[in-house]
C-alpha positions as CSV (number, residue, x, y, z in Angstrom):
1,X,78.0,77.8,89.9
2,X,79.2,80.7,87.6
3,X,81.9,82.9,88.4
4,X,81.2,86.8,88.0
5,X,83.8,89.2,86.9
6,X,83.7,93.1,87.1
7,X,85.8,96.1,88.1
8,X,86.4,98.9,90.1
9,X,89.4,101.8,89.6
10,X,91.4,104.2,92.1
11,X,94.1,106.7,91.3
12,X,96.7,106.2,93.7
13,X,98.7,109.7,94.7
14,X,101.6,109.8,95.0
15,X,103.3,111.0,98.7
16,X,105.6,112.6,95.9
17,X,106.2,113.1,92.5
18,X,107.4,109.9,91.1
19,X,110.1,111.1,88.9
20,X,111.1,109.2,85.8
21,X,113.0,109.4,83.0
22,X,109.9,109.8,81.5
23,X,108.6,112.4,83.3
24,X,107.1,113.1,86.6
25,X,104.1,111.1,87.7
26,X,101.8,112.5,90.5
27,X,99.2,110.1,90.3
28,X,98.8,106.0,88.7
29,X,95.6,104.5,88.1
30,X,95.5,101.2,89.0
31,X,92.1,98.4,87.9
32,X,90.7,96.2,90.6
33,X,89.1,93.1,89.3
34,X,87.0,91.4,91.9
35,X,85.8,87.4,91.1
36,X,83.0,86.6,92.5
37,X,79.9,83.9,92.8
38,X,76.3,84.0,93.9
39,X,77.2,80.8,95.3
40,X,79.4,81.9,97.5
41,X,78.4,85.6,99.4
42,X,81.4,86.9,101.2
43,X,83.9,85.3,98.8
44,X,86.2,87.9,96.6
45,X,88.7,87.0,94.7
46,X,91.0,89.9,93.8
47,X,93.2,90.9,91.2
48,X,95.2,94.4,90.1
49,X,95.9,95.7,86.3
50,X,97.3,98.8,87.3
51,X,99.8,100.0,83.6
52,X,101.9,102.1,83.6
53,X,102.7,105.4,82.3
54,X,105.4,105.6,79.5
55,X,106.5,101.9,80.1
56,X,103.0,98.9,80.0
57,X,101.9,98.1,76.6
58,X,98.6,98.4,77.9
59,X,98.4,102.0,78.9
60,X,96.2,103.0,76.6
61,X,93.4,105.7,76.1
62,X,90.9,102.3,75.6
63,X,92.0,100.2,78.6
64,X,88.9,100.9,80.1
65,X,87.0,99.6,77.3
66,X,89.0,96.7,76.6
67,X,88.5,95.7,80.7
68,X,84.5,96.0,79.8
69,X,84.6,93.8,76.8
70,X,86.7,91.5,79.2
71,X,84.2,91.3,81.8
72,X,81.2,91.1,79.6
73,X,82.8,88.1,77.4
74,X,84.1,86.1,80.7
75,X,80.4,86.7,82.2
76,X,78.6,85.1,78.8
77,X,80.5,82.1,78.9
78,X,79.9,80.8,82.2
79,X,83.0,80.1,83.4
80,X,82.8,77.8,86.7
81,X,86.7,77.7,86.8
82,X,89.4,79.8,84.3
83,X,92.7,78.7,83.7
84,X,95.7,79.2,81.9
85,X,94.6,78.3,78.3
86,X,91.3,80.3,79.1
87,X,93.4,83.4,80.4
88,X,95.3,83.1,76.9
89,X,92.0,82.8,74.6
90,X,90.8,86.1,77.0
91,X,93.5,88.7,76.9
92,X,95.8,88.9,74.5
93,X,99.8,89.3,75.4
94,X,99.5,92.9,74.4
95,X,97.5,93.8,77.8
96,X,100.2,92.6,80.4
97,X,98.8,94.6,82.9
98,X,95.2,93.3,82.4
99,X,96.7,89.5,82.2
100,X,98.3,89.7,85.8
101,X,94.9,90.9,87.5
102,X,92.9,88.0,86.1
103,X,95.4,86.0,87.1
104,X,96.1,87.2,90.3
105,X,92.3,87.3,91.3
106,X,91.6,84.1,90.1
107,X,94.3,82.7,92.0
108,X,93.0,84.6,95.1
109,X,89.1,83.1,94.5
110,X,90.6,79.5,94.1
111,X,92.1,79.9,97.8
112,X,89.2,81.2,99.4
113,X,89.3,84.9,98.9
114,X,91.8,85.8,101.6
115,X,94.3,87.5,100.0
116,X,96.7,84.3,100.2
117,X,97.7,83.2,96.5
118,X,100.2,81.0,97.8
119,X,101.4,79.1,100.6
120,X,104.8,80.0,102.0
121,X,106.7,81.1,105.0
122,X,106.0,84.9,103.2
123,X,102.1,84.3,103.2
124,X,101.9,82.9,106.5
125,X,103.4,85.0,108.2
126,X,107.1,83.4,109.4
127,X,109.3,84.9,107.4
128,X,110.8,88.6,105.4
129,X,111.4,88.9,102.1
130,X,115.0,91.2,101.6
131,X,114.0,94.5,99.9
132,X,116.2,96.9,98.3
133,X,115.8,100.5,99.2
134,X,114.8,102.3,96.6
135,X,115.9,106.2,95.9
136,X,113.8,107.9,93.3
137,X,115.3,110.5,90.9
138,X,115.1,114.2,92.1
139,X,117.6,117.0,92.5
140,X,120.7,116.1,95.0
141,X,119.2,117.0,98.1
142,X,116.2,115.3,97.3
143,X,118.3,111.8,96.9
144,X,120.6,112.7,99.8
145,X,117.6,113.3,102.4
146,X,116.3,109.8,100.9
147,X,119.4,108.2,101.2
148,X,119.8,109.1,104.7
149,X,116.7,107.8,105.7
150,X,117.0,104.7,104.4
151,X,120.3,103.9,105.6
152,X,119.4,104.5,109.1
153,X,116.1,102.5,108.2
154,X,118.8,99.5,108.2
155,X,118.4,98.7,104.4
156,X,121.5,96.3,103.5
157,X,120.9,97.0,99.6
158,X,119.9,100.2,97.9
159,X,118.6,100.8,94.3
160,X,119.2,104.1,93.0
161,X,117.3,105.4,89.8
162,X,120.1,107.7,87.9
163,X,120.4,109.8,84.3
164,X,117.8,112.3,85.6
165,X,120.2,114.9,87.2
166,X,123.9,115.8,86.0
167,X,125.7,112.4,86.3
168,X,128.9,114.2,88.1
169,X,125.9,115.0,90.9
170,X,125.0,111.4,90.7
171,X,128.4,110.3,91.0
172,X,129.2,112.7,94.0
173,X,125.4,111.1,95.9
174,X,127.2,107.2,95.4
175,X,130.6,108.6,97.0
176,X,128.4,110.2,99.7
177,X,126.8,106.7,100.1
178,X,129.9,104.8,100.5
179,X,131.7,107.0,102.6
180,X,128.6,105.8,104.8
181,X,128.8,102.6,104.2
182,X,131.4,100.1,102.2
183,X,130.5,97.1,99.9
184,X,130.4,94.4,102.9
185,X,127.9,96.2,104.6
186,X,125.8,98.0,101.7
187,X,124.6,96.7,98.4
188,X,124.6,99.2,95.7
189,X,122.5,98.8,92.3
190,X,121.7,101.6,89.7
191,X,118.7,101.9,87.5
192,X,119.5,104.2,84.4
193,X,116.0,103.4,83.1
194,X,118.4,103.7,79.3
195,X,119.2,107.4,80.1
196,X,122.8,106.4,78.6
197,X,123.7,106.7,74.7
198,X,126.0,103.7,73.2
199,X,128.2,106.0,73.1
200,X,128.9,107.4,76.2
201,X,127.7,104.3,78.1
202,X,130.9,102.9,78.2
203,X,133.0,105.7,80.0
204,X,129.8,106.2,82.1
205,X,130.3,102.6,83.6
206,X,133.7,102.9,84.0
207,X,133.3,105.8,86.3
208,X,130.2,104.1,87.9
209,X,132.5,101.2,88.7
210,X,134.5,103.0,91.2
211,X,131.5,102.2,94.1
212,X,131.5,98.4,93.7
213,X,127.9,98.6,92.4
214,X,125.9,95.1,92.6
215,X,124.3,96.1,88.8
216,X,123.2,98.7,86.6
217,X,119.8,97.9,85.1
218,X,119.5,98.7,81.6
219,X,121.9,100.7,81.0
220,X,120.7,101.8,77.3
221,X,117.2,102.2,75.4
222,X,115.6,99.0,74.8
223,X,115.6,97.4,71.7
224,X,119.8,98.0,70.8
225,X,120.3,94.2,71.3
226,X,123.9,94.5,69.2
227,X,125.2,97.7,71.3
228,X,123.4,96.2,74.8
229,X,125.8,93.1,74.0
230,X,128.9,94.9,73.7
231,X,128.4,95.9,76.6
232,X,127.5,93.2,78.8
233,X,130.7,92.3,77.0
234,X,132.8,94.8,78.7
235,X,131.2,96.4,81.1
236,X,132.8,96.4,84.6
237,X,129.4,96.9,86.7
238,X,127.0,93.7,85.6
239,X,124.3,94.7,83.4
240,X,120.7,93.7,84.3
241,X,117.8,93.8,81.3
242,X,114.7,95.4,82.6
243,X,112.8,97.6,79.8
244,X,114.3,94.6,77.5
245,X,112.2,92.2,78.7
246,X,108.4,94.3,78.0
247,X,106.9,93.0,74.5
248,X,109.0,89.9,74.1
249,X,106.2,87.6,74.7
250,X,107.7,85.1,71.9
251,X,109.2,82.2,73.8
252,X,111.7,81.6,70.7
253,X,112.4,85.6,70.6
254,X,113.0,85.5,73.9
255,X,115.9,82.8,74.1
256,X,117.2,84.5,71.2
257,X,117.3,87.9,73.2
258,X,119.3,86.5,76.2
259,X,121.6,84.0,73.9
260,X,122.5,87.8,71.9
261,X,122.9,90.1,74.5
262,X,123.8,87.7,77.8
263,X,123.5,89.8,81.0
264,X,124.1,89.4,84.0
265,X,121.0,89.4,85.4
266,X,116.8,89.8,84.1
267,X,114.6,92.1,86.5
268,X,111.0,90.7,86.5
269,X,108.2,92.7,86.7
270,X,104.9,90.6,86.5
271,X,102.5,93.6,85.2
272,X,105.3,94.5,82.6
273,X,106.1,90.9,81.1
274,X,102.6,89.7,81.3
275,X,101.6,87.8,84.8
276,X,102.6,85.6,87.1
277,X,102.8,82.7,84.3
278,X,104.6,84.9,82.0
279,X,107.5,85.5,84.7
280,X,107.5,82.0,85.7
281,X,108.8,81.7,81.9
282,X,111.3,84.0,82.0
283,X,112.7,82.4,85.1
284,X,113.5,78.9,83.6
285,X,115.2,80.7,80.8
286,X,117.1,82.7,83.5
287,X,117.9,79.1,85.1
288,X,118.6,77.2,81.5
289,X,120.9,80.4,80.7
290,X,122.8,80.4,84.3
291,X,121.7,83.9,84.6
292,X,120.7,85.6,88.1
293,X,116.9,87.7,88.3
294,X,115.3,89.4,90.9
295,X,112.0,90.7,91.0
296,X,109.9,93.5,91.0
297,X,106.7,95.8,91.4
298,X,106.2,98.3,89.5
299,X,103.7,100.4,91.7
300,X,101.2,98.6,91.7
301,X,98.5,99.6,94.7
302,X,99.2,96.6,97.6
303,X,97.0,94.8,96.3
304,X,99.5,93.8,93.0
305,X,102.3,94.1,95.4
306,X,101.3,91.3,98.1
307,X,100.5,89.3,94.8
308,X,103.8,89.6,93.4
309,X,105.8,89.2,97.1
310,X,103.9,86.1,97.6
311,X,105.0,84.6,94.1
312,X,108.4,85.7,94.8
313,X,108.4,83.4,98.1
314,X,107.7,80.9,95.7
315,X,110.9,81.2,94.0
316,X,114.2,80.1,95.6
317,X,115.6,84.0,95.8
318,X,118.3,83.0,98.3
319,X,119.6,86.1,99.9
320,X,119.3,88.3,96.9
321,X,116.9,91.8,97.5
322,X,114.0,91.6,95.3
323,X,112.5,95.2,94.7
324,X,109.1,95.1,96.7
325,X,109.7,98.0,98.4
326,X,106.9,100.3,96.7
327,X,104.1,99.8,98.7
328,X,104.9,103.3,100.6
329,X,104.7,105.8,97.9
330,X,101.0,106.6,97.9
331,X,99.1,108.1,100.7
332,X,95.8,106.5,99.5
333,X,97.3,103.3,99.1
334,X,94.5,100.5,99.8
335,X,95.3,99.4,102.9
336,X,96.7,95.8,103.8
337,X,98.8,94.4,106.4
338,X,102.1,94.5,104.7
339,X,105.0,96.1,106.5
340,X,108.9,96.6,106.0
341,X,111.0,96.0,108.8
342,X,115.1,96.7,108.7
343,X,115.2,96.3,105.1
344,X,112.2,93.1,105.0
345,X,108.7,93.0,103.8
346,X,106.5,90.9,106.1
347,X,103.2,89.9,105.3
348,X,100.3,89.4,108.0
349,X,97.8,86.9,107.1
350,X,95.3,87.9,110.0
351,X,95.6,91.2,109.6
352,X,93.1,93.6,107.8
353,X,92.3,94.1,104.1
354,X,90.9,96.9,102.9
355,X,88.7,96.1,99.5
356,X,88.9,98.5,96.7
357,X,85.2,99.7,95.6
């Protein structure tokens, strides 16, 4: 018995364009690895490396090449099982992205190819997952329509991205949001994706704290770890890291990060910080720090996204959203029988699976 490891790709469209503080984004490739053996027809286990534009390590002009040399070196050795320590002598932590979808398929071939990694109340179908809402960045009546819709779609926490329109606009779109709706029936969090400078951060979350926000996700660029303390220092809107987190693969760098900076709160995104494993580190440290987390995609195809949900059931969230609510952005999305329901994501075992070719 030897396991067999190749690839397959799809560029995912967008139903709109994605925009970033890096830009807009009509389209995101995303890498299907399929495990298989001759030893078992019928059997696939499947995995997603799908990097991201401006953000993953491991968007790169050679990841094709590098998932080549991948596939080609796993198939020499003759791998009848791959674990951990093998993952680590395969990919280096530099390909994040390419780490998670060995992973992740792996984990799918070693429970039979179903598209169950796990088993929890998520995976078999008994229980939601809360979501937040999430409202891309776009001009004001681009949000507003958004907002509306997901407010009547009976979200009880929405995640705004900000910094990419005139922040008084912004500001106006939040007051618009909870003149809907008040802090005991709404949960507000704001993504500034480090639009802000040091320098005007502070007066910027002053004004933000008007709305009772939940959190403001990183706030400034990465990489200010003296200036990003300061604030978490005095910031009246908790401060979670997010962009902090990607490249700080070091398990002694990363203590050091959160014993300097101490937020409020880390937002894990398994394709950014290097798989399922890699997160799972992250998490103790969130735990031996007394720090909260959530976690999530980072538009992946639904094939990443069930992945990550079903690791996130894992996890004892509570009744904190994670962010798993990206599985509707792309009209050629490969289709699975996920679904959000008044502000959930369910997951149906028995339902269909589409397999990326």
């Amino acid at each position: 018995m030897a396991l067999h490891l190749h690839y397959s790709h799809r560029a995912l469209r967008f139903n709109f364009p994605a925009r970033t503080s890096r830009g807009a984004l009509t389209e995101h490739v995303a890498w299907y690895l399929h495990l298989t053996d001759a030893a078992r027809p019928g059997q696939l286990g499947l995995g997603e490396a799908a990097p991201l534009a401006g953000l993953s390590p491991d968007f790169r002009p050679d990841v094709e090449d590098r998932l080549r040399q991948l596939c080609h070196t796993f198939n020499a050795a003759g791998f009848s099982s791959v674990d951990e320590p093998k993952i680590n002598q395969l990919l280096e932590p530099e390909w994040p992205a390419l780490r998670f979808g060995l992973e992740t398929a792996l984990l799918d071939w070693q429970h039979g190819g179903r598209r169950q990694l796990f088993d929890n109340s998520f995976s078999r179908g008994e229980g939601g997952i809360p979501i937040n809402g999430l409202v891309w960045m776009g001009d004001a009546d681009f949000m507003r329509a958004q907002i509306r819709k997901k407010l009547t779609e009976g979200y009880g926490c929405l995640k705004l991205k900000i910094g990419g329109i005139d922040f008084a606009a912004e500001l106006e779109l939040l007051r618009l949001i909870r003149h809907e709706a008040g802090p005991a029936e709404l949960t507000l969090r704001v993504d500034a994706n480090g639009a802000f400078s040091p320098a005007e951060a502070p007066s910027k979350l002053d004004q933000l704290a008007a709305f009772d926000l939940h959190s403001i996700e990183q706030p400034i660029r990465a990489g200010q770890w003296e200036a990003l303390a300061a604030l978490c220092r005095s910031s009246p809107v908790p401060i979670a890291l997010d962009e902090e987190l990607i490249g700080v693969t070091d398990p002694a760098r990363q203590r050091h990060l959160l014993q300097v900076v101490q937020p409020a709160y880390l937002v894990l995104k398994p394709t950014l910080v290097g798989g399922l494993a890699a997160t799972s580190q992250w998490l103790a440290l969130a735990q031996e720090h007394g720090l909260g987390w959530w976690i999530t995609s980072a538009l992946e195809s639904n094939v990443g996204l069930n992945a990550i949900s079903q690791f996130t059931a894992q996890q004892n969230t509570g009744a904190m959203p994670q962010g798993l609510g990206t599985g509707q952005l792309y009209h050629n999305n490969v289709t699975a029988p996920l679904r959000i329901e008044a502000g959930l994501l369910w997951y149906a075992p028995r339902g269909a699976w589409e397999l990326p070719t």
